[in-house]
N, C-alpha and C positions, 0 to 999 in steps of 0.2 A: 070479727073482722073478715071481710072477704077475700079471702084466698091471701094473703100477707105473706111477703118471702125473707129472708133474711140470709144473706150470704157469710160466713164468719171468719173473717179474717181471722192471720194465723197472729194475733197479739192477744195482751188483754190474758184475763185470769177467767175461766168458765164459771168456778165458784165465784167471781165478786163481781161480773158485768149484770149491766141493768137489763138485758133485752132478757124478757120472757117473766117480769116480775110482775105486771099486770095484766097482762094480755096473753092470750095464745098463739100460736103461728097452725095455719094449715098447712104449709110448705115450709120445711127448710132443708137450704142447702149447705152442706158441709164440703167444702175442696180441700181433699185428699193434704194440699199442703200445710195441714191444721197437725202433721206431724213432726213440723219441723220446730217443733217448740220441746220435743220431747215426747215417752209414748205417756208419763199422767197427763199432759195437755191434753193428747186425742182422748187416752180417756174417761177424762173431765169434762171435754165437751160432747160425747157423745151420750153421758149422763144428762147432762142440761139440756141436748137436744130432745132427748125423750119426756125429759121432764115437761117440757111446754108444749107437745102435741097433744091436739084431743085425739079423742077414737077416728074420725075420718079425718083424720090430718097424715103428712107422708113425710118420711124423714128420706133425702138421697144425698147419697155419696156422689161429687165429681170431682172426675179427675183429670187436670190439665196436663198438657204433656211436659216431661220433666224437664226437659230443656228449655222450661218459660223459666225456670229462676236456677242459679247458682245452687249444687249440693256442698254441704263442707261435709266434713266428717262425722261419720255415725248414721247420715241421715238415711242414708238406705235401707238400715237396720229399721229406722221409726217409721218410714213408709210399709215395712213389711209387716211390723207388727200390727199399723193400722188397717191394712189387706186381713189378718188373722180375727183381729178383732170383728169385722163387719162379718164374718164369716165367709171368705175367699173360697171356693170350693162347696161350701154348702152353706145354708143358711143361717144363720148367726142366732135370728131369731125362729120361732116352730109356733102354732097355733096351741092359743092355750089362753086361759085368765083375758082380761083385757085387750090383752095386744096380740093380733093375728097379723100374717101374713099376708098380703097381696101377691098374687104369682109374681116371680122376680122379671124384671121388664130390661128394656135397652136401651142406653141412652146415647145419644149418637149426637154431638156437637161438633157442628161442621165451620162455626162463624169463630168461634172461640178458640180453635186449636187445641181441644180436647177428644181424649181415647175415645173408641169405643168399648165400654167393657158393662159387667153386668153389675146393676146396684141393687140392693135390699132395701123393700120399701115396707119401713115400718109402721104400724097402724097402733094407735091411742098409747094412753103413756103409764109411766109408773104408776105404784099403787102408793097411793098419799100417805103417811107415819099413821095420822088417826088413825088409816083401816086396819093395823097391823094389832089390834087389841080387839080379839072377836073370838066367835064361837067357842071354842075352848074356855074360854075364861083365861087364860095363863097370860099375863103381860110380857110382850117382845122386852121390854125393860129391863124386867128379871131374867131373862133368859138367855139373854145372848149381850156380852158384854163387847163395845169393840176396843181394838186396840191399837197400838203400832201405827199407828199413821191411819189405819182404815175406819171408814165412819159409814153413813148412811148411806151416801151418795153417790158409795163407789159405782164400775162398774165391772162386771169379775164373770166372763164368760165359762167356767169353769169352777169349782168349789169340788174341796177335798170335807169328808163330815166325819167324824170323829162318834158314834154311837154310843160306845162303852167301854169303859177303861177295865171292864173283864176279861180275863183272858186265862184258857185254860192251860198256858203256858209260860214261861219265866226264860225266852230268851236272851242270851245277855250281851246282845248290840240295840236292845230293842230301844228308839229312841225317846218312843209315847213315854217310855217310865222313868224319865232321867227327872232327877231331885232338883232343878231349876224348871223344870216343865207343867202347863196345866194339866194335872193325872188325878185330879181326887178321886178315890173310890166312894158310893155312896152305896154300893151295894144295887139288885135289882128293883126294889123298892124304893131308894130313893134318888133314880135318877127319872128323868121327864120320861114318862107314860110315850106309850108310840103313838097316838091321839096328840100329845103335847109339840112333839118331835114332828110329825108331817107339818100338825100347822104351820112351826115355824119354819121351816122349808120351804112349805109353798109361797108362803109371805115372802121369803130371802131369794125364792127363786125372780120372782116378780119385781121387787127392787133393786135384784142387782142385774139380771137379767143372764143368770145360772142356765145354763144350759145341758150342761157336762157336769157328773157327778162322780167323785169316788168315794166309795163309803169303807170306811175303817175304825180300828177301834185302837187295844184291844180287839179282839175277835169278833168282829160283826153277826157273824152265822150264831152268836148266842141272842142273838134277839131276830129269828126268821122271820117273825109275823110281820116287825117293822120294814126290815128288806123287799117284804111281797110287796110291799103297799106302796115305799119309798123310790120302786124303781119305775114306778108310774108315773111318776111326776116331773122326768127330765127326760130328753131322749136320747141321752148318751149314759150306759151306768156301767162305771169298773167296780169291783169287789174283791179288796183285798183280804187274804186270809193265808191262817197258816197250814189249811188244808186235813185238817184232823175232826172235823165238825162235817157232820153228811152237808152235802150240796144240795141246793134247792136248783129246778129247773125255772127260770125265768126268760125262758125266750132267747131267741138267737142274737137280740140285741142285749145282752147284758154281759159280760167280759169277765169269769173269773182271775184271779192275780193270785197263784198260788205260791208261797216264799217257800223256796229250798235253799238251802246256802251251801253249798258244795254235794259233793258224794257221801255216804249215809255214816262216817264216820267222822269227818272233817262237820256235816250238817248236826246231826245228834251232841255233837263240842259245845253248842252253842242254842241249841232249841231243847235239848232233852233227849234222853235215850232210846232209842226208838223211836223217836219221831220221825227220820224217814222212810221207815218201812208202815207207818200207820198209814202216813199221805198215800203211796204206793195202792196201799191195801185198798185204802178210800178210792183213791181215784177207778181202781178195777170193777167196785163193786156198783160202778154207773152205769144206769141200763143202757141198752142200745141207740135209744131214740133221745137220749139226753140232748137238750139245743143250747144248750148255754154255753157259749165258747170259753174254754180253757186255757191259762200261760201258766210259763213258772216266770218266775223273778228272784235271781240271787243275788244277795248282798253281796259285793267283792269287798274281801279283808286282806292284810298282808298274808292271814293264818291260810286263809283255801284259794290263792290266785294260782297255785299250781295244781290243782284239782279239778279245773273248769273243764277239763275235756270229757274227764270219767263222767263226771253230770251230766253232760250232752248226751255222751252215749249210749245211757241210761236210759234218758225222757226221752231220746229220739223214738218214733215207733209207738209210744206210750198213750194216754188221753190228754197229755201236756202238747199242744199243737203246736207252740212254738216260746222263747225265752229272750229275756230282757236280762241283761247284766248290769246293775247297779252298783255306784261305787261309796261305801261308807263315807256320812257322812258325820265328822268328829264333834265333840262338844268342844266349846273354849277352852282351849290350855289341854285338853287331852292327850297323852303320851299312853294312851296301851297298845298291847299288842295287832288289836282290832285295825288301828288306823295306819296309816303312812306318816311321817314327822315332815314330809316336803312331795311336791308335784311332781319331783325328778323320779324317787322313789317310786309313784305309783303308777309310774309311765314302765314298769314294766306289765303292770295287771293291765295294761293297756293296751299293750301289743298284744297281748295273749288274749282279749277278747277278741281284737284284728284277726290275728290268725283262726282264732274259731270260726267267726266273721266268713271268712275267705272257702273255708272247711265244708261250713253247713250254711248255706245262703239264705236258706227259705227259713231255719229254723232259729236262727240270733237273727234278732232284730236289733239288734243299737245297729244306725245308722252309722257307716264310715263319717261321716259329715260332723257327726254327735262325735264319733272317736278324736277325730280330729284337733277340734275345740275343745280337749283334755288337754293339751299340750302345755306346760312348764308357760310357753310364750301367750297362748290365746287365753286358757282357761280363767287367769285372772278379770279380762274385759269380761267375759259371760258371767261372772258371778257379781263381780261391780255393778253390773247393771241387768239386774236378774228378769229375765220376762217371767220366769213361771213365777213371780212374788208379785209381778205387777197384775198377773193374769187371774192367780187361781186364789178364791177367796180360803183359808183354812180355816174349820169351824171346829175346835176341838172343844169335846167337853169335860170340862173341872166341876165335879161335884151335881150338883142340880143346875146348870148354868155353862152355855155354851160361848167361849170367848176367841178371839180371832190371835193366834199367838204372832211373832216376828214372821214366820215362813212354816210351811207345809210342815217342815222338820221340827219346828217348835221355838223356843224363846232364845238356848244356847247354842246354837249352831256356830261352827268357826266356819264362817263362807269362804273363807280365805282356802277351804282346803274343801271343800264340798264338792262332789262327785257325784249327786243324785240325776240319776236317768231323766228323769221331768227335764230338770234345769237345761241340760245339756241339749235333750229332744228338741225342746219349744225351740231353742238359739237355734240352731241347726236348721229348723224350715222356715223360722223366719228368715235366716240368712238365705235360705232357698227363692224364697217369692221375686 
């Protein structure tokens, strides 16, 4: 068809409307107000919109000014998340497979009473289900099961990947090994080969349009070779660990996430004894020229919310360049020690990150904004309607076989009380945009 444009109103179902089922589009326009249906409408149709471009076809975002239509409530939150999604600040999408970039361009409508701001122009489309059964020989089939609501067609700017359920440690908040969660051990031998593992990455990076990656396990650094190869293939990669596995240098763009959970005796309660003078040791014995930037990140429990200073004080100065306070998150029905029994409760670990917050500026990073929306009153809307669940695809692996559980955290989660740094982060800057 020659140059065919299609504007898409904000009604209608992405998955069940007819436009794009026989035909392609060279151009399509999407107006920004495709987010007032909700953020799965935007992104459902920003799924379908990819799915019907060829290679020199262009996908643009516009956007009219806000005052052409009535906001009710919430919608400000869907327009931001729609900004996060397109990639607001940087490109959403990066050269690679398929679908490249076109330098990002400006679009300036002067007849219609729209902004001017900058759109990401997408070039050729998904990778079709067929292609996803190749070289390797291993079927996406067997390999990655979806679940929860998520299927083929999501679209998941972000993806947490789950490598190996090994782990040279037995900490006990640890959430991967809770007995409602997918954790099968199959041993080195029989989980998916790192050969099995890239492919289907690069496949999942391409369909869902992955751009951002964190890789975790169990203990990631017990499979380095996959790590080396794996961090090639996105252009954002965090690596969580629990810091007792020598460090690989990967470049200034890859982001260790080392977990400490308090000061070395409140930490060692809950990871093993001496575990934090190992991390310590580890981290000292990095050479000078090491480029792979380094964090800590501590679980907050009721057990170490009075501990968080000594920790800081610690890692200040240290090869830890700066820390994230994360707040346990509980299984269903859970009453241990670990957790808080109500939000009122763990509004005092909350101030107490504030106050560190205020202390050490450059070196805690939770956003006051992210504290904020802890609160007894907010915290409940941010978790009802979770952007890091709508966002980050979680690919944990059970046995020979990678399955998509409820959220990052896994099948049991009680959201009702969930405190994970993600959750909180993402609400926070989209409430910002």
């Amino acid at each position: 068809m020659p140059a065919p444009s299609e504007v898409i109103e904000n009604t209608g179902d992405a998955t069940e409307d007819s436009w794009g089922a026989h035909e392609t589009y060279d151009l399509v326009f999407l107006a920004r107000k495709f987010a007032y249906c909700g953020p799965q409408h935007a992104v459902d149709y920003l799924a379908k919109a990819r799915d019907v471009i060829p290679p020199e076809g262009m996908l643009v975002v516009w956007e009219p000014v806000r005052e052409n239509w009535s906001l009710m409530p919430g919608q400000p939150e869907r327009f931001a998340l729609t900004d996060m999604l397109m990639g607001e600040g940087r490109p959403l999408y990066r050269k690679g497979g398929d679908r490249r970039l076109r330098p990002r361009v400006r679009l300036r409508c002067r007849d219609t009473r729209c902004v001017q701001r900058d759109v990401d122009v997408l070039r050729g489309p998904t990778a079709e289900p067929q292609d996803l059964n190749r070289r390797t020989g291993m079927q996406v089939a067997d390999r990655i099961r979806y679940d929860h609501g998520r299927n083929v067609h999501g679209f998941h700017p972000a993806a947490i990947v789950n490598i190996t359920n090994r782990c040279n440690l037995s900490c006990a908040h640890c959430f991967v090994y809770r007995a409602d969660n997918p954790n099968e051990q199959l041993g080195p031998r029989g989980e998916p080969t790192d050969d099995e593992v890239l492919e289907l990455l690069r496949e999942l990076r391409e369909r869902h349009g992955i751009q951002r990656m964190l890789w975790m396990g169990g203990e990631p650094l017990l499979r380095p070779g996959l790590l080396r190869q794996g961090v090639a293939l996105f252009g954002e990669n965090t690596i969580t660990t629990n810091g007792t596995r020598p460090l690989i240098d990967l470049g200034p763009d890859v982001l260790y996430v080392v977990s400490l959970d308090g000061p070395p005796a409140m930490n060692d309660a809950v990871r093993g004894v001496g575990t934090f003078q190992r991390v310590i040791d580890r981290l000292a014995t990095l050479r000078k020229g090491f480029s792979s930037r380094i964090q800590a990140q501590c679980t907050v429990t009721p057990v170490n919310q009075h501990g968080l200073e000594e920790l800081v004080d610690i890692l200040v100065g240290s090869r830890i360049e700066w820390i994230t306070f994360s707040f346990v998150v509980p299984s269903n029905g859970e009453d241990s020690e670990l957790c808080w029994a109500t939000l009122d409760e763990r509004m005092v670990a909350v101030e107490e990150v504030r106050r560190l917050k205020a202390l050490y500026p450059s070196f805690v990073r939770n956003r006051s904004a992210s504290l904020d929306l802890m609160s007894p009153e907010l915290a409940p809307e941010v978790t009802a309607s979770c952007l890091a669940k709508e966002l980050v695809l979680p690919l944990w692996l059970d046995g020979d076989h990678f399955t998509t559980p409820y959220c990052c955290y896994g099948d049991d989660v009680d959201c009702s009380r969930c405190g994970a740094w993600v959750v909180f982060e993402i609400a926070a800057r989209a409430a910002s945009v």
